[in-house]
N, C-alpha and C positions, 0 to 999 in steps of 0.2 A: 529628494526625488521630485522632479517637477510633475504639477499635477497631471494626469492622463489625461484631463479635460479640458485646457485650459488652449486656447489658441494657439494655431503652429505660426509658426514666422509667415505664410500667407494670409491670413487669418481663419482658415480652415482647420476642423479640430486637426491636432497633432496627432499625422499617423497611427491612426484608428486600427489599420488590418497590417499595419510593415511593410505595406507597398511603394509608400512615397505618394498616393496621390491624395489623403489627407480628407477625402471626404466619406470615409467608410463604405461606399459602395463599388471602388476599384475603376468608374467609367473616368475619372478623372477629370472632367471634362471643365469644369470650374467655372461656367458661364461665359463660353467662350461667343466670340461676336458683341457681348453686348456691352453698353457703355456702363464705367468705372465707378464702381462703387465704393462709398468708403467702407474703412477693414472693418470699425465695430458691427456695421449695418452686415456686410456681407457675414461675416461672423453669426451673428443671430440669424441668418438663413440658413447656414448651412448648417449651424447647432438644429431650427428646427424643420429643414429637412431631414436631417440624421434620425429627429424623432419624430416626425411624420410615418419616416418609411417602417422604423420600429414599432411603431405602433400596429401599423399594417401587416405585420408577420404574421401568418395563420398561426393556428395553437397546431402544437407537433402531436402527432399520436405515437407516442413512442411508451412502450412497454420494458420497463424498470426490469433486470430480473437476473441470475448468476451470468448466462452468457447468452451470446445472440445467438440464433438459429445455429441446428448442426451444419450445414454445408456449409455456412458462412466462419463458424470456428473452423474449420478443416480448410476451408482453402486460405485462413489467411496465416496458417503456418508455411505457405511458399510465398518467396517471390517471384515475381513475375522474370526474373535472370533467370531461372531455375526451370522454366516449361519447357526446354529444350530437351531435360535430366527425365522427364515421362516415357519418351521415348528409347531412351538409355536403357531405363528400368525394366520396360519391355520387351528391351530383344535381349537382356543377359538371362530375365525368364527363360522367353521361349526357345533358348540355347539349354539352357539348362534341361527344362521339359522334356526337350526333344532326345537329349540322351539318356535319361532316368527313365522318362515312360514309353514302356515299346508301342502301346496303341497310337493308333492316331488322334483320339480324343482329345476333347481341351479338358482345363480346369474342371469346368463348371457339369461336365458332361460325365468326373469322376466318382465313384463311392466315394463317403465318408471315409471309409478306412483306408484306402486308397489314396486320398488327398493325406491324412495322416503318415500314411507312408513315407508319402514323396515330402513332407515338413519337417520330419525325423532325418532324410534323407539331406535335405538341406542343411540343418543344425552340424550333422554331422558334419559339412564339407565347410562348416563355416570356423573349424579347428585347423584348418590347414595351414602352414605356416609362410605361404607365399599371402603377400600383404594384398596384391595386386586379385589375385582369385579369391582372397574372401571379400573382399570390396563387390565383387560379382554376384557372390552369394547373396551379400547384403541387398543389392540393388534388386535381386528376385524377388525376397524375403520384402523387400518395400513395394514390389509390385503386387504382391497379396493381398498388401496392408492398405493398398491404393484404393481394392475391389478388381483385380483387373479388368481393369476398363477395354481392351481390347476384345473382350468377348460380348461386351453390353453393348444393347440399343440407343440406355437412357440415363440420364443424371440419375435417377431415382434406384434404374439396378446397378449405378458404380454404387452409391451409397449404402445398400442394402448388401450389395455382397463387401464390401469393406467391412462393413458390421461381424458378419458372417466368418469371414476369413479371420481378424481380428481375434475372438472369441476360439478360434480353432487352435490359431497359433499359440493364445495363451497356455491354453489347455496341454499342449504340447510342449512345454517349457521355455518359448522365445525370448520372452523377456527377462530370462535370468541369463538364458547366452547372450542377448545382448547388453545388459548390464557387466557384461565380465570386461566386451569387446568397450563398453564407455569409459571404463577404471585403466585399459590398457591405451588410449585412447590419449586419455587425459593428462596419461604418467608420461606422454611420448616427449621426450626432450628433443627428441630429432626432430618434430614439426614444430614446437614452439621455438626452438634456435634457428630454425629455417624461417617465419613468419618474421623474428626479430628485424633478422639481417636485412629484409625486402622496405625499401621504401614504400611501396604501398601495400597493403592487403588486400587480397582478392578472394570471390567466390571459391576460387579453386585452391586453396588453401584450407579450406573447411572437407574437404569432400567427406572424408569420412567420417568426421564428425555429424554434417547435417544429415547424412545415411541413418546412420544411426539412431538421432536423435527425432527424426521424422516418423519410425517405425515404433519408438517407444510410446510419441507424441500422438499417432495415432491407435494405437493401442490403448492408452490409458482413455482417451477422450471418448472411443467406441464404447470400449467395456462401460465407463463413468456414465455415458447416455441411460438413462430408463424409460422403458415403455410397456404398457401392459402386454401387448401380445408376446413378450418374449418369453421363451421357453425357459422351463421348472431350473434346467443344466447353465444355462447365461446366466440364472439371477444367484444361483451357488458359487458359479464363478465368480459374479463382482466381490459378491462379498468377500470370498477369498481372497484376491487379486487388492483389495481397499485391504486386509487386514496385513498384507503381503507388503503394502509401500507404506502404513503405517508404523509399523514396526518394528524393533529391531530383532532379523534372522538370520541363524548363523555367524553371530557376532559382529555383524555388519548394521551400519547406521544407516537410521532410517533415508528412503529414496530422495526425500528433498534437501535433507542435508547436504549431499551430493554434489547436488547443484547448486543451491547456497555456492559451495565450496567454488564450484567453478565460475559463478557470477563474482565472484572476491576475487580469486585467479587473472579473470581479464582483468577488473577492472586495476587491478595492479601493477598490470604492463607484462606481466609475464607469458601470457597466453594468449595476444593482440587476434588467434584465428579465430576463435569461439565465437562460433555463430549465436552470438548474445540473444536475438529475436527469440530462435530456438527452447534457447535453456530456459527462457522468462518464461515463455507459452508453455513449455510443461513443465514449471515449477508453481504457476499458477494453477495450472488442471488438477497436476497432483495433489496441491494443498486444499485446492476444493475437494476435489475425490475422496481424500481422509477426512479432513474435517467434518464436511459437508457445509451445503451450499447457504441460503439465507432460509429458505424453511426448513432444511433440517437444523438449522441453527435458532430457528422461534422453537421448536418443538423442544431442542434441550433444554431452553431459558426455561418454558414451561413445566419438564421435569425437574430441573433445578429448583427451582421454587418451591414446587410440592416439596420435593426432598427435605428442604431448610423450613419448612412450615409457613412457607408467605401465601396469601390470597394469588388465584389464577390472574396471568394477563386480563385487563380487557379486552385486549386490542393486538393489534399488529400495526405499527406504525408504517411498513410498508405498504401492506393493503390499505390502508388509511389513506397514505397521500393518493394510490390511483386512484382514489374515486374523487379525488380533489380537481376542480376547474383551474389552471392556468389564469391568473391575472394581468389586466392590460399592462405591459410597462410605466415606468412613470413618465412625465416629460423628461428632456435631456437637455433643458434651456440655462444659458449664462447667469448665474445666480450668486447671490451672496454668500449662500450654501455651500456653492461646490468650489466658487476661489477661497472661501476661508475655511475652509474642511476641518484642517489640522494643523491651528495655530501656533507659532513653537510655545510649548512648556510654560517659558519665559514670562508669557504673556497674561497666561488662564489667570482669572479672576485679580491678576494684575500683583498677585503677593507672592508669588514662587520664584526663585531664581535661576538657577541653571540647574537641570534636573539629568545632569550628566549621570548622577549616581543609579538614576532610574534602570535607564536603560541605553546601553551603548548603539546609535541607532548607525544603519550606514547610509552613506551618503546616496545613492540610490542604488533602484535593482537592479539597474543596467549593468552594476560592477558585484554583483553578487557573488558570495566566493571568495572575492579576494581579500576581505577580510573577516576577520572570527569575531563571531557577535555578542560573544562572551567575552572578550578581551579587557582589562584593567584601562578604562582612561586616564588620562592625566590627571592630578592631584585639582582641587578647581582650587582656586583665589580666595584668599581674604577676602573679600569682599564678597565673591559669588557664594563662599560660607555663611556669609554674616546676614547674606540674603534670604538665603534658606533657613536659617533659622527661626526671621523673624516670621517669615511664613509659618514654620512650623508652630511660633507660639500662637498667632492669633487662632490655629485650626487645632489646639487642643481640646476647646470643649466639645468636639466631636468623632475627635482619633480613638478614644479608649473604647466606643462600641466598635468604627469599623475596622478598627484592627483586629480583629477577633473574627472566628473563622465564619461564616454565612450561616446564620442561625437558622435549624427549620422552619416551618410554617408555626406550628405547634411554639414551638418554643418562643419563637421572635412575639405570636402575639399575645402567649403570658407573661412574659417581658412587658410588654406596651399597658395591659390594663395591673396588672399590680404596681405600675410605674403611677397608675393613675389613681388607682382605687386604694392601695395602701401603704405607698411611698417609699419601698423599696423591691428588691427583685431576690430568687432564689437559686440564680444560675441557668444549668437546664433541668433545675425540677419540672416535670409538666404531671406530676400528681397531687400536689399536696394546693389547693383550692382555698386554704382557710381563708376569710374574710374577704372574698372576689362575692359580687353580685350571683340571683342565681342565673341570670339568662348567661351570663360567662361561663357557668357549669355546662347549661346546656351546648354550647359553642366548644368549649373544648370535645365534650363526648361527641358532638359529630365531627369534628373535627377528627380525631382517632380512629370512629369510622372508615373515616374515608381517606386516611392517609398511607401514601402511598411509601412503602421499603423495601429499596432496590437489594437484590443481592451482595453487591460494592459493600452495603450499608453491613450486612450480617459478617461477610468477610473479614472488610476492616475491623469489624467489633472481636471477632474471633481471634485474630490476628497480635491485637493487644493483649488479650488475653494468656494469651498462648506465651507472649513475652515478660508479662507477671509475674504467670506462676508454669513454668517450661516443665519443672519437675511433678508436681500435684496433677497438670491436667496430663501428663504422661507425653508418647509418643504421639504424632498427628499422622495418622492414614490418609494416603495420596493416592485417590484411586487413578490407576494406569490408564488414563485416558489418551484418543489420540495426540490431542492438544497440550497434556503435560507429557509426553512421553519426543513431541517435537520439542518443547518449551526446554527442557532439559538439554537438549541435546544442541540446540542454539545460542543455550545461555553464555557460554565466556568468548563467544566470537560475534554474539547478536551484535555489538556495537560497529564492528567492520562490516553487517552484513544488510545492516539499514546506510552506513555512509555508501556501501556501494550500488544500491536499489537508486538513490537519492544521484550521484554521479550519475547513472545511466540514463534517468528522468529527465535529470538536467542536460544532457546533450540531446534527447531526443523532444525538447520542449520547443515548439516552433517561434519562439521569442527569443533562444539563444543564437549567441554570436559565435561563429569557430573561433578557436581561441587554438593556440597552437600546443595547449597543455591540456584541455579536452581529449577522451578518450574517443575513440574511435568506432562509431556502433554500427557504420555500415559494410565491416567485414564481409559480410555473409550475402553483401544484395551488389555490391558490385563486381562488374565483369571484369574477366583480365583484360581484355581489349576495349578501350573507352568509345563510346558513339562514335561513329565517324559521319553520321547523319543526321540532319535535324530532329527527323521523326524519333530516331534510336534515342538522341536527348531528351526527348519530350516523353518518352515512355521512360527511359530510366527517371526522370525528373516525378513521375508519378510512382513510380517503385521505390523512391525514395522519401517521397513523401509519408506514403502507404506504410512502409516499415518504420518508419518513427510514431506515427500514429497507434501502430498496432504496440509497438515496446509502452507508450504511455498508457494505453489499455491494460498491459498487461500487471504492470508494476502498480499502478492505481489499486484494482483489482485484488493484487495478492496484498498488501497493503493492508489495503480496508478488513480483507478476512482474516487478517491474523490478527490485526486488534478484535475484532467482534469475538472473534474464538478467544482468544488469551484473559479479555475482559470478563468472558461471563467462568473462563475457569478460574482464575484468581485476578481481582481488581489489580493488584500489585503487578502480576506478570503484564497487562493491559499499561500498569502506568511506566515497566524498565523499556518498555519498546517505543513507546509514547514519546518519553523522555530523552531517548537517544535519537527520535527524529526530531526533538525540536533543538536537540545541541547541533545537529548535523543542517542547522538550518532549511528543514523542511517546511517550516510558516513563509519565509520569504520565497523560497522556489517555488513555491503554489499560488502564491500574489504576482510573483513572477509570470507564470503561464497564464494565467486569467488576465493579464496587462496586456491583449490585444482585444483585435475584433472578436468579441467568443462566437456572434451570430456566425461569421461567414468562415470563422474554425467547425463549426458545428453541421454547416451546410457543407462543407467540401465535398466534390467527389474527387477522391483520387484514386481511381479504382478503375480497370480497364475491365469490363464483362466477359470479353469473348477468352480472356486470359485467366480466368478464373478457375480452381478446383471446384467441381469436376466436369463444368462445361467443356475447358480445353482441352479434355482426354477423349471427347467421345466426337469431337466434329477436326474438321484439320483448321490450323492455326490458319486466319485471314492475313493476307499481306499489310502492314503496318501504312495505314492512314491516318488523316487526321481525322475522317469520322471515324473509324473504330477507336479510333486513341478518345475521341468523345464519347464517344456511344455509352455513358454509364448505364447506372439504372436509374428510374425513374423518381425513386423516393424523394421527399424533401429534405431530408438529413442525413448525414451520415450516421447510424446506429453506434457505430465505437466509438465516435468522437464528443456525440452528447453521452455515453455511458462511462467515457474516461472524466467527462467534467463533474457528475453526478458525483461519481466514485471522487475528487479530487474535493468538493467540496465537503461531501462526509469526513473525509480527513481531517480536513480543515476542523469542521466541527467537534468531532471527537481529539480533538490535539487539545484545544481551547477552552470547551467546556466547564464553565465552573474554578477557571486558574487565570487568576489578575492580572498574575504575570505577562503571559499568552496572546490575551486581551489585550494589555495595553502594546504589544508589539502590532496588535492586527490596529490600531490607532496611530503609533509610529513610524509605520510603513504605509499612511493614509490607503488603505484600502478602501475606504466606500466609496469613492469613487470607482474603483474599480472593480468592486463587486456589485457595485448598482447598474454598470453597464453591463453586468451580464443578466439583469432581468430583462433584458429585452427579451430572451428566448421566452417564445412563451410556451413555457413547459411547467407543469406544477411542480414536480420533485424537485429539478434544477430550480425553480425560485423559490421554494419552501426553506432550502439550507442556504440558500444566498440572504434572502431574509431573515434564518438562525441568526446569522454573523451578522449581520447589521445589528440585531435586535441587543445583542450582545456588548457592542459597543457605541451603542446610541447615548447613552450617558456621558459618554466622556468627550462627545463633539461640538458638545455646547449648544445654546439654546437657539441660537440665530441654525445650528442647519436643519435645526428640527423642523423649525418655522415654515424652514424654503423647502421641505422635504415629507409636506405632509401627506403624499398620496402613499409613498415609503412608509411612512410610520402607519397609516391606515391599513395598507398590506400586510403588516406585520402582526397589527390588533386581530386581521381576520383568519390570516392562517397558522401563524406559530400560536402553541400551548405556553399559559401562562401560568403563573405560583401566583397563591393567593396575594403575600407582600410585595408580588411584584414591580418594584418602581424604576423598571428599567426607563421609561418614557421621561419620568420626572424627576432625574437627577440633578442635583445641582451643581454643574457643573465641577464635578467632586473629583477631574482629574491632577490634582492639586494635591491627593492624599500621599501622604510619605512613604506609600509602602514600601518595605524592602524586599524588592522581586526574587532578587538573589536567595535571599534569606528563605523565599518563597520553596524554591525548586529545591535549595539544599537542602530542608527539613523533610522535601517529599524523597530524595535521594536517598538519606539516611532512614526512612521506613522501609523504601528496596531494598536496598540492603543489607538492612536487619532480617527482611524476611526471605530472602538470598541464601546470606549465610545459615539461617536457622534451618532451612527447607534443604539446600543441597548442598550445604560446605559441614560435612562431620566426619570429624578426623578421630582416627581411631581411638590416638587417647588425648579422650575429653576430660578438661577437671571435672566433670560427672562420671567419667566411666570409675565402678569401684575398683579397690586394689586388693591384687591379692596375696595376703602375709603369710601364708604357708609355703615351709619350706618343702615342705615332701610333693604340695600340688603344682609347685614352682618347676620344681626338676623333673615332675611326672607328667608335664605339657608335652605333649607331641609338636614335633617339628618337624617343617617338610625340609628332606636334603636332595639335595642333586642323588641320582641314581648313581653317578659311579664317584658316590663319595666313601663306600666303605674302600673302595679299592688302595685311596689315600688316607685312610682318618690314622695309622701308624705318623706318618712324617706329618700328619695335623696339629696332631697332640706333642710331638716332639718338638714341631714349630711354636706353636702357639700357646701350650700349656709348663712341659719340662724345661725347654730352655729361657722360661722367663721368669728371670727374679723376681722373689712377691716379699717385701716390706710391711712384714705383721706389724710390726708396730706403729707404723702411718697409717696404715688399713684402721688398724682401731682406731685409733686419734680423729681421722676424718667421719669416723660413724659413731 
């Protein structure tokens, strides 16, 4: 992969934002009029106007947190195709209304039991078997869910009575009739054989699906919101309503399951109409709404802990970084640094050979996908063997420590003074002190003090144990939590359900190319009749934008929470979901999408105001201009697109953390360049985990980019947390070591595995289950028979038992 930094053929950096005009600002304009400069000179101007201008970036005030404002969740489950469908909704209402209710009153003007009436009265009409009039129904039932806006002044009472109505419906049993109308829905062969045959897909091929899914979508999201002033009857409800899509009732899997099931569906080709946007946005609500969001998710690590007997957090690492300052960026100047980033292999300290065995790297990202990054290379050469070995010999007297897994604090430094003080070491004893100085007593016991044991750490130890001695420590109690009771239920299809999260990512990344074997995600936002007008281009051109923005939002998002949740319920469930995004190539699609401009990704508006839920319900749509098509809002950032990068960088981190493996890819795919171009943002969260990952692979980049990258590594000194033995800074150039990566993953593989099978694969009969050698308690077993089997057990016995010859004598012989 050529570097992202590195001069384009003008000598302008190489298409910065994907535009073609190569100086990351989009004017293009290249110093036009003025006399010819040469390329290196112009080169270093525009390298450091690029970082002039970034440097210049105000600091973003942007607030970290599960999701953005309610109005802002809620209108960005439509697209802007779909504002025409408001009006639809409202007159199959007020059709409706007007012949169920004899007054003349509206909605809002009804008793409580009254509106229950006529909700009852709806469910009922929504069994009818004409396809066309429950579609009607539905469309009412979504005018509820809206707030009907035709009765309101103001955004504020569409919201509030959305809320309102919402919480009615549920009460009333909506969402189990429409969960029935989603399952008949989705079984429809007639709409997916029809979607197949159509060269292209359209809005209108969804219709009842996005009905549908829009009314669940707002339901769940209503109910999910919490505020103090709601009343004793709403907050009995949620809780209900969360224990309702947690769980499995009435022999039915849990509500995200569901949809899992249907994001695998599309992406498979068989169901091309699945309003994809849809299913993401409330598969994402849902699993926040059960699990719970980032503080109820400190609050159980907190309880977790107690539980296991570990000392309280101190902290909360997210409140932590908001109160952290944004750092200036670094410069962005032509440097020795950033052309020799990531020297081949070959090279490092001049004794390694061809380090094909390492890691199979691909040629770049541009062609991501097409091949598997796991795949067997070719055999290397006599010679490229004879190379590697001799490298291997000289780096022996230092392999036999760092081959060995990452010793704790504790451990690594009674290792280092019994090395000193009495010439040999004890493993990981970190009790036994004999013949150590005393200030080294005093040094371990604070040390103990103050060291820190994650849950992972109790787990994994549990975990061993448990595989020891299976019989002695008995059965292991699994308490039915939300997050084992999802974990369960994802486990023998989680691997097609991360490859398909990861396809949908990857078409909706605005760094990809159409490819004519890419799936197709904008079903649900294109019209059946194409622009026929500039202006009509330029608005769908933003509604298409808008909707890949929001699917990378949302997959980010649900992503991130199901690691956090899976991790703090078993490290193991945290490492099988982990593991199947980094085979599914999830390291490189994330270096992937950060391989453009992120500033002017992050500042986009692509977002039309006056076309927004629920401003466009309550004033009449303006005629399509270019100033309304500009007219955003005022903000300097777009909110989902710095929260999609936030969320994509913790991935990042949480993928890598702590695995060599991982590491050495995030080196093989030279990402620091690419991730150092995104501290331009100056945002602390976003550059706190951009900094992680640097920090993480500073060692293996060699000493020359440390040298040219020292405002980076100062950044890193001041906001990332360090381990006492930390020598990330001061490695010597030790990417040279022979790990074998492979060997890496596969040993972590076979711990999932084992705790896999031990936890949910137990087959009736186990070589533990005991046996039982009584003849009398043998044939006195009850067995369940079909009901109309005494009718037949005469010609049973005369089949099965009289007319078959029995060979006493081979019977004994064999027993």
């Amino acid at each position: 992969m050529d570097d992202p930094a590195a001069p384009g053929p003008s000598g302008s950096p190489a298409n910065d934002n994907g535009n073609g005009n190569g100086n990351g600002n989009g004017n293009g304009n290249g110093g036009k009029g003025k006399p010819a400069v040469p390329k290196g000179r112009e080169a270093f101007r525009n390298q450091r106007r690029e970082s002039e201008g970034s440097v210049d970036c105000p600091t973003l005030e942007f607030e970290y947190g599960d999701a953005d404002g309610h109005a802002a969740e809620l209108s960005e489950l439509y697209s802007y195709t779909e504002s025409l469908e408001f009006t639809t909704n409202r007159k199959c209402f007020e059709e409706d209304f007007k012949t169920q209710v004899q007054d003349t009153k509206e909605w809002l003007e009804l008793e409580e039991d009254a509106q229950k009436t006529y909700v009852m009265g709806l469910l009922d009409r929504l069994e009818v078997v004409s396809r066309e009039q429950r579609l009607k129904v539905a469309r009412a039932v979504l005018y509820l869910a809206q707030g009907t806006f035709g009765e309101c002044d103001s955004e504020v009472d569409v919201l509030h009575w959305s809320r309102y109505n919402c919480f009615l419906l549920y009460r009333m049993g909506t969402f189990s009739a429409f969960l029935e109308l989603l399952h008949m829905e989705i079984d429809n062969s007639q709409a997916s054989s029809s979607a197949l045959r159509k060269p292209a897909v359209s809005i209108a091929d969804s219709t009842e699906l996005r009905v549908l899914l829009s009314v669940m979508y707002l339901m769940v999201e209503n109910i999910r919101l919490e505020r103090e002033i709601d009343p004793c009857g709403w907050r009995t409800a949620r809780e209900t309503f969360r224990t309702e899509l947690s769980f499995s009732t009435h022999n039915e899997e849990p509500f995200a399951l569901l949809l899992f099931s249907m994001v695998t569906k599309f992406c498979s080709g068989l169901a091309p109409h699945f309003p994809i946007k849809k299913v993401l946005l409330l598969l994402w609500k849902v699993v926040m709404f059960t699990l719970g969001g980032f503080e109820h998710l400190q609050a159980l690590k907190i309880q977790k802990r107690a539980e296991l007997g570990l000392p309280p957090l101190a902290e909360d690492s997210i409140q932590v970084v908001k109160s952290m300052r944004a750092a200036s960026p670094p410069s962005y100047t032509l440097d020795l640094g950033e052309s020799q980033l990531a020297p081949p292999p070959s090279k490092l300290r001049g004794r390694r050979g061809s380090r094909r065995q390492l890691l199979t790297k691909q040629d770049s990202l541009d062609i991501y996908n097409e091949r598997d990054l796991f795949k067997t290379e070719e055999p290397a050469t006599e010679e490229e063997e004879e190379s590697a070995s001799d490298g291997e010999r000289t780096l022996d007297g230092e392999l036999d420590l760092l081959e060995q897994d990452p010793l704790k604090d504790i451990e690594h430094f009674l290792e280092m003074s019994r090395n000193k003080f009495i010439g040999f070491t004890l493993g990981q004893d970190t009790d036994t002190l004999v013949g150590l100085p005393r200030p080294i007593h005093e040094s371990v016991k604070t040390l103990k003090q103050h060291k820190y044991i994650s849950i992972a750490d109790v787990q994994i130890k549990n975990e061993e144990e448990l595989e020891k001695c299976p019989m002695s420590l008995g059965e292991e109690v699994i308490p039915e939590t939300p997050s084992e009771i999802l974990y369960q239920g994802m486990l023998y299809s989680l691997p097609q359900y991360m490859i398909a999260l990861l396809k949908i990512l990857l078409a909706a990344a605005p760094t990809s190319k159409a490819k004519t074997d890419s799936i197709n995600i904008l079903a649900d936002v294109l019209p059946e009749e194409m622009p026929a007008t500039v202006l009509q281009s330029m608005k769908l051109g933003i509604d298409v934008n808008r909707h890949k923005e929001i699917i990378v939002k949302s997959i980010s998002a649900l992503l991130l929470l199901l690691l956090k949740h899976f991790k703090l319920n078993h490290i193991y469930q945290f490492e099988y979901v982990a593991q199947h995004l980094v085979f599914a190539n999830c390291i490189p699609l994330i270096l992937k999408f950060f391989n453009q401009n992120i500033l002017s990704y992050i500042t986009a508006k692509n977002s039309i105001s006056v076309l927004d839920y629920p401003c466009c319900t309550i004033q009449d749509l303006p005629e399509l201009t270019t100033e309304s098509l500009e007219a955003g809002d005022n903000s300097q950032f777009c909110w989902r697109n710095l929260f999609s990068c936030i969320n994509l960088l913790r991935l990042l981190n949480k993928l890598t953390k702590w695995k060599h493996s991982r590491t050495m890819m995030l080196v093989v795919f030279k990402s620091a360049p690419i991730l150092k171009r995104a501290l331009k943002v100056k945002q602390a969260m976003l550059q706190l985990y951009v900094l992680k990952l640097l920090k993480i692979q500073t060692k293996y980049l060699g000493r020359q980019w440390r040298k040219s990258n020292m405002k980076t590594m100062s950044a890193i000194y001041q906001k990332v947390r360090h381990r006492m033995n930390d020598d990330w800074a001061y490695g010597n150039d030790i990417d040279a070591r022979p790990w074998d990566f492979q060997a890496e993953e596969c040993t972590l593989r076979a711990n999932i595995e084992a705790f896999n099978s031990r936890r949910y694969d137990k087959p009736q009969d186990s070589e533990f289950s005991p046996v039982d050698n009584c003849l009398q308690s043998v044939l006195g077993q009850r067995l369940d028979l079909p009901e109309d089997f005494h009718y037949s057990y005469e010609l049973w016995l005369e089949r099965e038992v009289f007319s078959q010859p029995i060979c006493w004598e081979e019977l004994l012989q064999n027993h």
